[in-house]
C-alpha positions in Angstrom: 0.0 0.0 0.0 2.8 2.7 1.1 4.8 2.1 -2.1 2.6 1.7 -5.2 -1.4 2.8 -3.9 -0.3 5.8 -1.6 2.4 7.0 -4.3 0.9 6.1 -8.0 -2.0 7.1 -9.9 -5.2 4.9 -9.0 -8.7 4.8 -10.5 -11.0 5.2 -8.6 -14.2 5.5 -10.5 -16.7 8.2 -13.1 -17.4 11.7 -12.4 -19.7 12.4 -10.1 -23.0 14.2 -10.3 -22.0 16.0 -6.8 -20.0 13.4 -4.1 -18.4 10.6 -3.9 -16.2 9.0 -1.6 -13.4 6.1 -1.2 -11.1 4.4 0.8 -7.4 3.9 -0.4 -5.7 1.5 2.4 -6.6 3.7 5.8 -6.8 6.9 3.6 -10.4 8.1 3.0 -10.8 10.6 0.0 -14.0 12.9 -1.0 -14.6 13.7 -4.7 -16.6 16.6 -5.3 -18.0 18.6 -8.2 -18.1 22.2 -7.4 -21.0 24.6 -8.8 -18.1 25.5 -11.3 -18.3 22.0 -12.3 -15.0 21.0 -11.2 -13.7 17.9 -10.0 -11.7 18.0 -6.2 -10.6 15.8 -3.7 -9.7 16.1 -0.3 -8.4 13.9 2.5 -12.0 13.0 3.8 -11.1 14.0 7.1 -12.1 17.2 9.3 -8.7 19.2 10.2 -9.4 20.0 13.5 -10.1 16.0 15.3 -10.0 13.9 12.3 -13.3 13.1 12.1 -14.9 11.6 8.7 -16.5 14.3 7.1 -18.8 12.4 4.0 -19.6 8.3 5.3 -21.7 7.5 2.6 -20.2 6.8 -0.9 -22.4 8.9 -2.6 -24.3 12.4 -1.2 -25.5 15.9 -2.0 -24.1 18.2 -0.4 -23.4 22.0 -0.4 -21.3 23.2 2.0 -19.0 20.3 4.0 -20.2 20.2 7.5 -18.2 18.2 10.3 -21.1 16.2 12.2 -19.0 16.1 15.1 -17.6 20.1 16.1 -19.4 21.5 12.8 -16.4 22.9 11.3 -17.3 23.7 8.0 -16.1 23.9 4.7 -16.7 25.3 0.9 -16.4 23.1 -1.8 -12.8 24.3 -2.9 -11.8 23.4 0.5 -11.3 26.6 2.6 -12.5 26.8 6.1 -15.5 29.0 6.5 -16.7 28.6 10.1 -15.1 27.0 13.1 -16.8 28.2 16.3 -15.3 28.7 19.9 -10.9 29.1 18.1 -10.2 32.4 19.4 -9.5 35.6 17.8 -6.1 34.4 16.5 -7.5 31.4 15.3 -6.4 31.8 10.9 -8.8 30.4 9.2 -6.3 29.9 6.2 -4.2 27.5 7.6 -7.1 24.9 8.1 -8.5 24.1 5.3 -9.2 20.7 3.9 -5.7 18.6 2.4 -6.0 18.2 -1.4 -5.3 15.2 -3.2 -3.8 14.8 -6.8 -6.9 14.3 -9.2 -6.8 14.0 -13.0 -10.3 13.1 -15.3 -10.9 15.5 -18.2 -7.7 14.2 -20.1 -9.2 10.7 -19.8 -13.3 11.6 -20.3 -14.6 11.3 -17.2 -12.6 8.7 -15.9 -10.9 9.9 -12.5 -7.4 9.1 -10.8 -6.4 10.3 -8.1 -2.8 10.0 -6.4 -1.8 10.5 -2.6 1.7 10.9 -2.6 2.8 14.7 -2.1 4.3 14.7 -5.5 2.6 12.5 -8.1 4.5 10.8 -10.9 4.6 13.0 -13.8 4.0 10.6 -16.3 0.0 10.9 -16.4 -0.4 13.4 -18.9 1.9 11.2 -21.0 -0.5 8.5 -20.9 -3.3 10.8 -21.6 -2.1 11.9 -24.7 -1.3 8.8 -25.8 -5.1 7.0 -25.1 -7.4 10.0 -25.4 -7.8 9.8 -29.1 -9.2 5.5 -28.4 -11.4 6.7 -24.9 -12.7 10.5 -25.8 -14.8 8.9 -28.8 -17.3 7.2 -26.3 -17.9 10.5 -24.1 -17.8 9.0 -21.0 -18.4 11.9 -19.5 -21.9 12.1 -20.7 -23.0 8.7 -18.8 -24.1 7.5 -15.9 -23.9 4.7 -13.8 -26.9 2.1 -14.8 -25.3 -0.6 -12.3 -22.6 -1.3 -10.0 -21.5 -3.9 -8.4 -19.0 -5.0 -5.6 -17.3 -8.1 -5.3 -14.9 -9.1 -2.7 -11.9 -11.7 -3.3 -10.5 -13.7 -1.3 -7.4 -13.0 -2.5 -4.4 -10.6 -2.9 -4.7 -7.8 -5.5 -2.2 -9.1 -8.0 -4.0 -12.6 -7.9 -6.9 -10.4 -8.9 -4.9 -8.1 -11.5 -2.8 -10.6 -13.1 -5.9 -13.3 -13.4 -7.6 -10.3 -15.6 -4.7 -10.1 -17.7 -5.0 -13.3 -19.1 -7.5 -15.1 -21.1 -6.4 -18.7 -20.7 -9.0 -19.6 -18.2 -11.8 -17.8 -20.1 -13.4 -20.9 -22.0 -13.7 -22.9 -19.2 -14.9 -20.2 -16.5 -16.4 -17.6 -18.6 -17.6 -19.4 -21.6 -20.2 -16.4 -22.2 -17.6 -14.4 -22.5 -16.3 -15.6 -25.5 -19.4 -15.7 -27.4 -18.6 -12.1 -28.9 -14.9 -12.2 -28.1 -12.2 -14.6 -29.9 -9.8 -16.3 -27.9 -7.3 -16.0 -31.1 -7.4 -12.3 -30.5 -5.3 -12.4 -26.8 -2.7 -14.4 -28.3 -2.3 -18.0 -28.8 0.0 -21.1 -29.6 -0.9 -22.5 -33.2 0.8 -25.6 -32.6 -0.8 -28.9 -32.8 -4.3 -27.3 -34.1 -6.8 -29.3 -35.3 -8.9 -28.5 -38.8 -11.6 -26.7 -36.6 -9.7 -24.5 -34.7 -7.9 -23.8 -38.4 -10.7 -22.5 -40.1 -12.2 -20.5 -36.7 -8.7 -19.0 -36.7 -8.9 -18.0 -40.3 -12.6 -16.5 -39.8 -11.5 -14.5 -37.6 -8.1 -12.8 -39.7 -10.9 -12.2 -41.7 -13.2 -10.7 -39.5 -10.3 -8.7 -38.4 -9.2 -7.0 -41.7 -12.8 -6.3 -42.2 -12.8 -4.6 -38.7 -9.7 -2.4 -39.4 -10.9 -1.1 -42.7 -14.3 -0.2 -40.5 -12.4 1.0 -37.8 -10.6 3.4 -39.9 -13.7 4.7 -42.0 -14.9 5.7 -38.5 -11.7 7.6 -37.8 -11.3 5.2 -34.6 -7.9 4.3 -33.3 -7.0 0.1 -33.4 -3.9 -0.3 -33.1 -2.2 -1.3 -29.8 -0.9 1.3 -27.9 1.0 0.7 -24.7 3.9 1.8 -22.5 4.2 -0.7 -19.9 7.7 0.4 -18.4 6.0 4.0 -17.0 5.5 4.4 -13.7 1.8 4.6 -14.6 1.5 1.6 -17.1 -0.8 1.2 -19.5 -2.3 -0.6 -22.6 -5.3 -0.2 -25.4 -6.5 -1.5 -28.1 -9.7 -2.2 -30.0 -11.0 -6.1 -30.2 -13.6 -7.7 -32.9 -16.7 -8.8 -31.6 -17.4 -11.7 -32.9 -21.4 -12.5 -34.3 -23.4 -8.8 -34.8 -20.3 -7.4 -33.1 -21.9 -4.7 -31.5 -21.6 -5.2 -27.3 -20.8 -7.7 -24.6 -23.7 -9.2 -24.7 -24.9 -13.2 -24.8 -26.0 -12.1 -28.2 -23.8 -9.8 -29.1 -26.3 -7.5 -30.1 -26.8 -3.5 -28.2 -28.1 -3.5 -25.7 -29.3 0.4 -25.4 -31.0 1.4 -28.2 -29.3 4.7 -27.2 -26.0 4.7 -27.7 -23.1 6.3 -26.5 -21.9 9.6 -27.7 -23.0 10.7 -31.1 -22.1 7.3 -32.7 -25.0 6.2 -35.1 -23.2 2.5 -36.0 -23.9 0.2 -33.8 -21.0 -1.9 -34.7 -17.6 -0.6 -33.2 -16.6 -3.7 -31.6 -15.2 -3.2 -28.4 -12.2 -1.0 -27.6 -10.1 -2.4 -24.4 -7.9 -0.7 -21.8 -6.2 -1.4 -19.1 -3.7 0.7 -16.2 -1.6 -0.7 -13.7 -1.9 -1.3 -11.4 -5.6 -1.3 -10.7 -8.3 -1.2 -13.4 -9.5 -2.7 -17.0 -12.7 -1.1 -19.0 -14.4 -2.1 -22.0 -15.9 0.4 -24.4 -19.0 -0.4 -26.7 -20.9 1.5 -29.2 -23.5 1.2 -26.7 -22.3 0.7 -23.0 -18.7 0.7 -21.2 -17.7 -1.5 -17.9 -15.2 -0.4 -15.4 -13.6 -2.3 -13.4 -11.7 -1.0 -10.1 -9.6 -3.1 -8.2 -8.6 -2.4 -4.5 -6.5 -4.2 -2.0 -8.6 -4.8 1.5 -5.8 -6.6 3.0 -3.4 -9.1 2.1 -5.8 -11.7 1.2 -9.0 -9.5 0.4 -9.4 -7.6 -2.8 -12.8 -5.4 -3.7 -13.1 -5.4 -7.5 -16.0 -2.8 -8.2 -17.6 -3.0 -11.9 -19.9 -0.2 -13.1 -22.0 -0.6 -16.0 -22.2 3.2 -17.7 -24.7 3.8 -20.4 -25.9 7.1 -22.2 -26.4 9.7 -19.3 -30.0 10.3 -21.4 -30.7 6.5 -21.6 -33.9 5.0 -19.7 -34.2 1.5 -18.2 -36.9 -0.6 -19.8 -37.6 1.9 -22.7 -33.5 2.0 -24.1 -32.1 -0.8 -22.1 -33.2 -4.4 -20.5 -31.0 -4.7 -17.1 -31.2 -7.9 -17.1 -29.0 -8.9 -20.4 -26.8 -6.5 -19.6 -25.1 -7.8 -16.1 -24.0 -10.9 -15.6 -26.3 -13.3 -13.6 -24.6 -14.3 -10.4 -25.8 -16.6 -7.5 -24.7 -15.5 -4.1 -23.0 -18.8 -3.0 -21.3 -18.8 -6.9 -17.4 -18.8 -6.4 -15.4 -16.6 -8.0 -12.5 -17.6 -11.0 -9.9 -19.9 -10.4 -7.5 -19.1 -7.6 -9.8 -16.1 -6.4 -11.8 -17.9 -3.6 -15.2 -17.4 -2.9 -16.9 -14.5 -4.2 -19.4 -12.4 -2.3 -21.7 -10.2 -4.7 -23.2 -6.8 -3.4 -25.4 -5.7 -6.2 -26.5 -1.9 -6.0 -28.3 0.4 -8.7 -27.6 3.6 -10.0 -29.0 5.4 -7.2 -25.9 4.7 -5.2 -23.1 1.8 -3.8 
């Protein structure tokens, strides 16, 4: 915790409509939008006793009022009342501690970073992705579910068990309904004529894909830099069948779509940081995932499912094909342990 989540860049989730909170380690963070519209965070604790200042994970609020001495605060963080300090008391030297926050360069997606000097390698990395995330307009979504799921296991288990696709046949088979095992890399040898022509249908798929892709003015390629202190990797992968979601049908899900896009069919665009969080964007939806150490041997991995921000449930979307269906006593992957779901809608974790 003290040497990569307290000093690197970590996401943490979307832009909020007013407050949100979270926990990094023992280090509780608010993340407010301002009536300016800007994103800040702040240590989540009041300066005078320590006392948390937001406990929910989501909340509107105005002003930041202590519950406890009602010290309170304005949303850029200065001091505006503290009762009973004196007449030398400076007001200026109290207000809440900032944290490092970065979202506009990556649409809506927020990091944050605790160290007192954050790496300087984030802008790097927004350049670089921008052009593949900024198409979606992430920032123009909301949150249609969200879902917590605790691990028994340590956070690389959980981190490096994403970042492979091995197991996915056997213990996600629905997920490779729209998405080709060929296309996470692969051993050819000892193939059988089956596997030979599914391999050649989808090269083919896949030139079709980049000439569509490029019509569409949408980068493809992959694009990674894996040696920065703040690692990271894109690229965009065919969907196989109609090609147009994660779906068991691979069909859209939200008749509204994302952005501006009118084509249904952009396949899915993939991206991943280090060192905790993977997302998938679709023409009609994107997932987040966020991944956060609870101990040594407990890991919360927190998915949101983000549709348009103007997109209404039953009318553009059916809930239902667009989670996954999980039974409470299901366990979780291979190696992870047993998995404990907390399901929550968009009106809050």
């Amino acid at each position: 915790m003290d040497l990569i989540f307290h000093r690197h860049w970590i996401f943490v989730g979307v832009e909020p409509d007013d407050c949100m909170t979270v926990k990094v380690g023992a280090s509780p963070v608010l993340i407010l939008r301002g009536e300016d519209m800007e994103i800040r965070a702040f240590h989540n604790v009041c300066r005078h006793r320590g006392a948390r200042l937001v406990t929910g994970p989501k909340a509107t609020i105005g002003n930041i009022v202590c519950a406890y001495h009602g010290w309170t605060y304005g949303e850029t963080g200065e001091l505006f009342f503290a009762e009973h300090m004196g007449p030398d008391f400076d007001h200026s030297c109290h207000g809440l501690k900032p944290v490092h926050l970065r979202t506009l360069a990556l649409a809506g997606l927020i990091f944050i970073c605790l160290a007192e000097e954050a790496p300087d390698d984030f802008d790097r990395m927004a350049e670089a992705v921008t052009p593949y995330i900024a198409p979606h307009d992430i920032a123009n979504s909301k949150v249609a579910y969200s879902y917590d799921l605790i691990e028994d296991g340590n956070r690389k288990l959980t981190m490096e068990n994403n970042r492979e696709c091995y197991h996915c046949a056997i213990n996600h088979p629905e997920l490779t309904v729209p998405l080709q095992e060929y296309g996470f890399g692969f051993s050819p040898d000892d193939i059988d004529d089956y596997r030979r022509a599914d391999i050649a249908k989808y090269q083919a798929e896949l030139e079709v894909a980049y000439a569509r892709w490029a019509g569409l003015g949408l980068p493809s390629d992959e694009c990674e830099a894996l040696d920065n202190t703040t690692g990271y990797r894109t690229r965009r992968l065919v969907l196989m069948g109609a090609g147009e979601s994660h779906t068991l049908d691979t069909r859209r899900d939200s008749k509204k779509l994302l952005s501006n896009f009118k084509d249904a069919r952009l396949d899915g665009l993939s991206f991943w940081t280090h060192p905790n969080s993977w997302y998938h964007f679709m023409a009609d939806h994107a997932v987040t995932f966020m991944c956060m150490p609870l101990g040594p041997d407990r890991t919360l991995v927190r998915t949101n499912r983000l549709v348009h921000k103007d997109a209404v449930e039953g009318r553009d979307y059916d809930l239902e094909n667009l989670i996954p269906r999980l039974d409470d006593d299901q366990p979780a992957g291979r190696g992870s342990g047993r998995a404990r779901p907390y399901r929550h809608r968009a009106t809050g974790l």
